[in-house]
N, C-alpha and C positions, 0 to 999 in steps of 0.2 A: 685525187685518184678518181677515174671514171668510176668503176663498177666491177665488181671481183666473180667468181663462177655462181654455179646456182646453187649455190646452200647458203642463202642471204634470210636475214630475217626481212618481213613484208614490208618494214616500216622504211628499209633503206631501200628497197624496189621501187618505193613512191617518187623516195626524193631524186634516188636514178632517175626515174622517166619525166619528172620534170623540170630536170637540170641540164640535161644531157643534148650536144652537137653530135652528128654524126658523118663519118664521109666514107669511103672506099670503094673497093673493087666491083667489075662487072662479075655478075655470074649467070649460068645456065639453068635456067628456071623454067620447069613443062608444069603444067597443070595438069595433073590427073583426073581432066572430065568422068573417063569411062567406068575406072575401075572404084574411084575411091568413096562413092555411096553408099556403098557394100562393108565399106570398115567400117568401125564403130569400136568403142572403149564400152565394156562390161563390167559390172562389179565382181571383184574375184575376193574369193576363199571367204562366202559366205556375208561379205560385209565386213571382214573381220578389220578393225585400225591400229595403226602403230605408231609409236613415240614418234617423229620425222624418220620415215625410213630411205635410207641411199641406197639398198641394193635389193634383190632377191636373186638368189644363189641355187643353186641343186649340186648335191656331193656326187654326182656321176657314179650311186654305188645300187643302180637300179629299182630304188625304192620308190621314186616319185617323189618323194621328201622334199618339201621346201627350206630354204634358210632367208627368215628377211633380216637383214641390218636395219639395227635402230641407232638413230645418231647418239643420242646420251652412253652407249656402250652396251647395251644390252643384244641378242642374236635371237631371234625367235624362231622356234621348228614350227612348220607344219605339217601333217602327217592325215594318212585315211583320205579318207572323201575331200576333197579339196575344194568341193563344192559346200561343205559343213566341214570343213577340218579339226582336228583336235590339234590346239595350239597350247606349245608349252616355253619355258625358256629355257634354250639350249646351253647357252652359256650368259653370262651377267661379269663382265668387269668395269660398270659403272667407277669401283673406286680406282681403277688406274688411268679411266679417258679424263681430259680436258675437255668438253663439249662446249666453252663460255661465246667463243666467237663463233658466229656463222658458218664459219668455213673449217670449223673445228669436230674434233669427235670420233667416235668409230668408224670408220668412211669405206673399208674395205673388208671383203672375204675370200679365200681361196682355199678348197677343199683338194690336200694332196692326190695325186693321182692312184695312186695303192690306200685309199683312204679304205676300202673296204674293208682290206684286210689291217692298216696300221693304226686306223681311228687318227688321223695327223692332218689338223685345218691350223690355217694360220690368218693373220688381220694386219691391217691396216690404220691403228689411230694415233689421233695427236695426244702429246699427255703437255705437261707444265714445262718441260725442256723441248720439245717439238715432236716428231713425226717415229713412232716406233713401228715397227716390224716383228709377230712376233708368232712364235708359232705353242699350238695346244692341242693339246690329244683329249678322245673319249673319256668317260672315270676308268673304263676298264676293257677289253675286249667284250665287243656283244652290246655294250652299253650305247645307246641312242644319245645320249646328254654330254655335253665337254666337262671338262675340269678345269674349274678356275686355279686350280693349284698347280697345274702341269704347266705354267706360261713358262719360254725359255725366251729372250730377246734375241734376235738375231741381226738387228741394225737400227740405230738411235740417229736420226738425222736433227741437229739444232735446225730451229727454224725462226730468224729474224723475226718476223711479223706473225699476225695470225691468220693470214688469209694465206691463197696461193700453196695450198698442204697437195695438191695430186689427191690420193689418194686409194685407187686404185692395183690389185693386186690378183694377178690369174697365171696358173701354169699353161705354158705354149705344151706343143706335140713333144718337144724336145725334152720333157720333162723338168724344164726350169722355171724358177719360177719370177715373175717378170712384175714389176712396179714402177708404177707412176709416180714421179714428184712436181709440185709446182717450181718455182722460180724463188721461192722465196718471199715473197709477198711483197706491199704495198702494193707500188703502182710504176708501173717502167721498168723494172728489174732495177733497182736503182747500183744494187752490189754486183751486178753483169753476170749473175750464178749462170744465167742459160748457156752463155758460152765458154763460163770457164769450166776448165775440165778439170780440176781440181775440186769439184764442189760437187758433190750429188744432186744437188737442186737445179729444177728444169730440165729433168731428165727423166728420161725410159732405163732401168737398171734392170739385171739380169745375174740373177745366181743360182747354185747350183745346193740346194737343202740339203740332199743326202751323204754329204759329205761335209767334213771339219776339218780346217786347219791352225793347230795351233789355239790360242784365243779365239778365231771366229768359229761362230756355229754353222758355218757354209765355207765353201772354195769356188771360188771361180772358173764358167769355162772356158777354156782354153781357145775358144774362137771369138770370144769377145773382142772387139776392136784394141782396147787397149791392154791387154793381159799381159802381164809383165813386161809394161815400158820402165823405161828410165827417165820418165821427165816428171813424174808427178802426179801422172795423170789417176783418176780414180777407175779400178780396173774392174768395178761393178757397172759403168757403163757402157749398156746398149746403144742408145741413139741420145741426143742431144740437141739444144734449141728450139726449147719447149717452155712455154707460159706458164699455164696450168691447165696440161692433161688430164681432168675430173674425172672420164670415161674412155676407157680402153677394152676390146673386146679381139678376142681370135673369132674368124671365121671357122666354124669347127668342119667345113667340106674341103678347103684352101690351104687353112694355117695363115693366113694373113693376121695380120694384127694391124687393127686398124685403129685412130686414135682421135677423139674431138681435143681440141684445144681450143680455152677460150682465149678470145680477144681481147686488146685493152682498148680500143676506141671505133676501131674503123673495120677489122673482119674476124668475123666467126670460123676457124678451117678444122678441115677433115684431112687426117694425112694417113699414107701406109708406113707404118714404122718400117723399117727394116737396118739391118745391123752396121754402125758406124754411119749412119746417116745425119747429117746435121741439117735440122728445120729452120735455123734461122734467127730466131728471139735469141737476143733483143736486136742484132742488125737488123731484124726483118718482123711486121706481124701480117703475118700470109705472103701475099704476091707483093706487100706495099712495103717501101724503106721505113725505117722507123727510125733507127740513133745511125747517122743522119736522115732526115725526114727526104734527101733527095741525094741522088747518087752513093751511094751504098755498095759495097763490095758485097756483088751475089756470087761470086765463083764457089763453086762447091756446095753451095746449099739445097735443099731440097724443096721444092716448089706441094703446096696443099695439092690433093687429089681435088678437092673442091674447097668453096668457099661462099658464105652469103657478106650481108651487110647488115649491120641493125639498122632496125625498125622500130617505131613507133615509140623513141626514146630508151629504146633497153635493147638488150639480149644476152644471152649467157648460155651457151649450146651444152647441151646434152647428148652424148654420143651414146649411140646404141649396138645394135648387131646386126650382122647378116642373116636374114631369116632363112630358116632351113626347117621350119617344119611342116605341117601335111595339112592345116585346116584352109592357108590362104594361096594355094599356088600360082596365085599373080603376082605374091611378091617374093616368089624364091630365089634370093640370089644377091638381092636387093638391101641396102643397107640401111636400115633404119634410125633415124636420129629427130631431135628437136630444141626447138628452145625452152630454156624455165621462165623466163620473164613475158613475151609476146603468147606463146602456145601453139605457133606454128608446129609444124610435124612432115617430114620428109621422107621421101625415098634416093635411094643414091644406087643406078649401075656403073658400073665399074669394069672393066674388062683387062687393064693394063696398056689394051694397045690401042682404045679409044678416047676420046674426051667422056669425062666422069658428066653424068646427065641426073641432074635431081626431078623430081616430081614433087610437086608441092601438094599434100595434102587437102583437101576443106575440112578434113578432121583435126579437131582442134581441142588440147587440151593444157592448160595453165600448170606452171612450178612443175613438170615434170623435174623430180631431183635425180633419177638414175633408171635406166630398162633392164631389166631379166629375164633369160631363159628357162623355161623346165628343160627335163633330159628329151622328153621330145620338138624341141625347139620352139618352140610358142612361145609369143613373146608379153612383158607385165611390165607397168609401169609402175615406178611409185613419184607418189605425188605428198610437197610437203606438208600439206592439211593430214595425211595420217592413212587415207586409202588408198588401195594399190588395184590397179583395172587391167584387163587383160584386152588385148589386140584380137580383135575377132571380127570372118568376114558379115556374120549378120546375116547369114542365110540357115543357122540353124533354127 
């Protein structure tokens, strides 16, 4: 197997980069002379460091409140001055994560949309059977702190191998609530999860929380692609023919949902999710054939919005978000992404009805494992040495 997403430990990064051929696509590549001296990465919330953090979160309930995910299972709040914050742990289910593989762990948050008044966030980790889904309320109204006692499951996906888990997990505008899975793991899909639709894995899924049916703690809606077929197909899928989607993000000005998938040898891609859409994997990694490596049946599939190549014997993209907040307004609009392995660092416009144009940063930052927003859209990296830095244009 080449090389799996970015939650690797350092010692297999090594042996990746120097082991590693590489080949693939052209892409569209500007250098960002003018603007990009002015960015610069800041130490944020004081210096403060975390067990390997994958996310930083905000509950949308206007408080400013941080949530970072720590890979071993633990959620740490920040709160107050976020310059000196007062950091505590919001919730702790260490004893139900798996964290043993790299690619393993707590890996997702999603703070419900009535979170204000329901106190109702849900996660994304792996445990010893694979990939669960699950959701936890406050200890109580008013209460700042989750309840480890309140966890209810709402989907147990088995997962062959331990790499290739997604991840991944955010409500769109529609009020559902939308998750990543990878393909299953190893290397190739070797079980062909991406394209079969009987299999949750290598997929975008989509359901609907607030409601139950029966045994499940969710129902399905009704405009899902496959909702109530008759062939077998699984009717929590969104979109399909996906690797391993690490980072998915809505556009919160748009409602786009945008998605990095990594590569297995040859391209990095950025795609626009959208419903009943098939990306490809494993007939396809990006714009290149792959099972067949030539002449390939692309009818019906959906082509990346963009795409790079590795470099420098590695890569493993990190997808981020559309910037939408008020300190950098050169990059409003702009998509922001990176690698964890090289340190490269992007911008992507997009417009729908032109070619997708990257900029390529000189800012440069190593092992970014995942980007986050606060509620006014500013953008934070975390990085897996344990600090997390904030995007800033450097003119204050």
């Amino acid at each position: 197997m080449r090389r799996t997403f970015g939650l690797i430990w350092l010692t297999t990064i090594l042996i990746w980069m120097s082991s590693c051929s590489w080949g693939g696509a052209k892409v569209n590549v500007i250098e960002d002379t003018d603007k990009q001296d002015q960015l610069q990465f800041i130490e944020a919330f004081g210096g403060e460091t975390f067990e390997v953090p994958v996310a930083v979160r905000h509950a949308g309930d206007g408080s400013g409140t941080l949530f970072v995910v720590e890979k071993p299972g633990i959620i740490s709040m920040l709160s107050g001055n976020l310059d000196e914050p007062t950091k505590e742990v919001f919730i702790d289910i260490q004893d139900k994560v798996n964290s043993q593989g790299g690619e393993q762990g707590l890996l997702g948050l999603a703070f419900h949309p009535d979170y204000i008044n329901n106190g109702k966030f849900y996660v994304n980790y792996t445990s010893e059977v694979g990939t669960v889904i699950e959701s936890y309320s406050v200890n109580s109204v008013g209460s700042k702190l989750g309840d480890p006692e309140s966890g209810e499951i709402l989907l147990t996906i088995k997962q062959p191998f331990s790499n290739h888990n997604g991840g991944e997990i955010a409500f769109g505008e529609d009020g559902y609530l939308y998750i990543a899975t990878g393909d299953g793991g190893s290397g190739g899909d070797p079980q062909g999860n991406g394209q079969n639709l009987e299999s949750l894995l290598g997929k975008i899924l989509r359901i609907n929380v607030d409601s139950s049916n029966g045994s499940h703690t969710y129902t399905i809606p009704a405009d899902n692609p496959f909702y109530k077929n008759k062939d077998g197909f699984r009717e929590e899928i969104y979109a399909y023919g996906l690797r391993n989607p690490w980072r998915f993000s809505f556009d919160r000005e748009t409602g786009k949902l945008w998605a990095a998938d990594v590569g297995q040898n040859s391209v990095e891609e950025i795609d626009i999710i959208e419903n009943g859409h098939n990306y490809g994997w494993n007939t396809m990694e990006g714009s290149l054939c792959f099972k067949p490596k030539q002449g390939c049946e692309q009818a019906n599939l959906t082509s990346p919005v963009w795409e790079y190549n590795p470099e420098s014997g590695g890569a493993s993209i990190t997808g981020g978000y559309v910037y939408r907040g008020k300190e950098i307004p050169s990059l409003v609009g702009k998509y922001i992404f990176a690698d964890f392995v090289d340190g490269r660092i992007w911008t992507l416009s997009y417009d729908d009805a032109n070619r997708a144009v990257a900029e390529m940063l000189e800012l440069k930052e190593f092992n970014i494992t995942s980007f986050g927003e606060d509620e006014a859209g500013e953008l934070y990296a975390c990085l897996y040495d344990g600090r997390i830095v904030r995007l800033s244009s450097g003119l204050q």
